[in-house]
C-alpha positions as CSV (number, residue, x, y, z in Angstrom):
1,X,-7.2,-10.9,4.5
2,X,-5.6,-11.5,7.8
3,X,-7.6,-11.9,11.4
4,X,-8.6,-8.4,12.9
5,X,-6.2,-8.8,15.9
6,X,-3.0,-10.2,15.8
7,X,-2.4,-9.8,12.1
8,X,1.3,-9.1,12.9
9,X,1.3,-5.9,11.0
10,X,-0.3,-6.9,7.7
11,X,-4.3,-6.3,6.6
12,X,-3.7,-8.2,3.4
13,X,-1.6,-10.4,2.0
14,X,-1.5,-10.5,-1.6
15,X,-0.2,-13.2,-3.6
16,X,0.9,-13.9,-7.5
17,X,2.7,-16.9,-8.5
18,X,5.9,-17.0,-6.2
19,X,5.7,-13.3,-5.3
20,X,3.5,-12.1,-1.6
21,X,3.3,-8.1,-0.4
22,X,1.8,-7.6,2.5
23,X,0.0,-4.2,3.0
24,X,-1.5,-2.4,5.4
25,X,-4.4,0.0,5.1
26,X,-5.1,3.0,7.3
27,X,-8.3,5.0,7.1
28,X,-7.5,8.0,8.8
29,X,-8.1,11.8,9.1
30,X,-4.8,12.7,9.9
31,X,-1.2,12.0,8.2
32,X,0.0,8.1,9.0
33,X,3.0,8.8,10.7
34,X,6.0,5.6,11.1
35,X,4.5,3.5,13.4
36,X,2.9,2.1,10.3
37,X,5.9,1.6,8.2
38,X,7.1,-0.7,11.2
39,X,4.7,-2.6,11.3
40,X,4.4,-3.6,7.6
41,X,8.3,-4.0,8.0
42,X,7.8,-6.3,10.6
43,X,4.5,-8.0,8.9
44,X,7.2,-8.6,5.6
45,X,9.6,-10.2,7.8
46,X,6.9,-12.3,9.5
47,X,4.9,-13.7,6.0
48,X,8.3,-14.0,4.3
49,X,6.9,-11.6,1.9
50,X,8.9,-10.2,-1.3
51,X,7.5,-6.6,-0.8
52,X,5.0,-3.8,1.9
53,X,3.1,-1.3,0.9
54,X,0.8,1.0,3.3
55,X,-2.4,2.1,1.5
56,X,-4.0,5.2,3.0
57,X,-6.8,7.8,2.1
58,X,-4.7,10.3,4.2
59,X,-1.4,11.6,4.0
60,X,1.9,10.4,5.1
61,X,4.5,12.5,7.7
62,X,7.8,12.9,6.7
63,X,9.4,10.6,8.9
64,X,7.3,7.9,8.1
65,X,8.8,8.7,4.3
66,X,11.8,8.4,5.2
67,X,11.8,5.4,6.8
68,X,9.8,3.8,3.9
69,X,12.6,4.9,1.7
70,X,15.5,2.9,3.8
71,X,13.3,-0.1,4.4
72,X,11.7,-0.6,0.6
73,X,8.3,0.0,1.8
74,X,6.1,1.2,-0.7
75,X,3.8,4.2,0.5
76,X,0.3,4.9,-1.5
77,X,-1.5,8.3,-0.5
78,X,-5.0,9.6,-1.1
79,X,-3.0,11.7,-4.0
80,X,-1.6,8.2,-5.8
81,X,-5.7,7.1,-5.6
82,X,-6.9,9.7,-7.6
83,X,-3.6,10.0,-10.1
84,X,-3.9,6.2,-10.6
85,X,-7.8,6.1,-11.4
86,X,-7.3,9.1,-13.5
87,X,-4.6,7.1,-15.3
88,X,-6.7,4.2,-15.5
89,X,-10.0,6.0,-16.7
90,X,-8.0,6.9,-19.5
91,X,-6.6,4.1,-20.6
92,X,-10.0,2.8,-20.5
93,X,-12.0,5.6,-22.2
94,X,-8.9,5.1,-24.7
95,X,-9.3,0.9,-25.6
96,X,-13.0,1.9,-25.7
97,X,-12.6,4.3,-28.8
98,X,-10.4,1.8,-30.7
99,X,-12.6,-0.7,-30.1
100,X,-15.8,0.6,-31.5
């Protein structure tokens, strides 16, 4: 995790082997808008990171889709959550069955 203030754009910076994505998370009530694709962009810069992704239980605007999309920044809605653990549940429920 990075400090509360002053963490240049980035919440977390995650790390594996050679690679590092910073992300930043928003918990908010209303659509995250591209203020927060800046600022990861800036944070990737910054951290010399490989990759950015903004994690929120919201939604995102349009604009800040679009800019996502021309500056490789990955965007993960409160719709990916619930695909993703639905996905994962699965998978789980699934290794479970062919392992008893």
């Amino acid at each position: 995790m990075t400090r509360a203030a002053g963490d240049f754009g980035a919440d977390l910076i995650l790390l594996e082997g050679e690679r590092r994505i910073v992300v930043q998370a928003n918990c908010y009530s209303k659509n995250v808008d591209l203020k927060a694709v800046q600022e990861v962009r800036s944070a990737r810069a910054h951290y010399r990171a490989n990759g950015a992704l903004v994690v929120t239980n919201s939604n995102f605007t349009s604009q800040a889709y679009e800019l996502a999309k021309s500056n490789s920044v990955r965007l993960i809605s409160r719709n990916e959550f619930g695909r993703d653990a639905s996905t994962n549940e699965r998978k789980m429920l699934s290794s479970k069955k062919t392992s008893a």
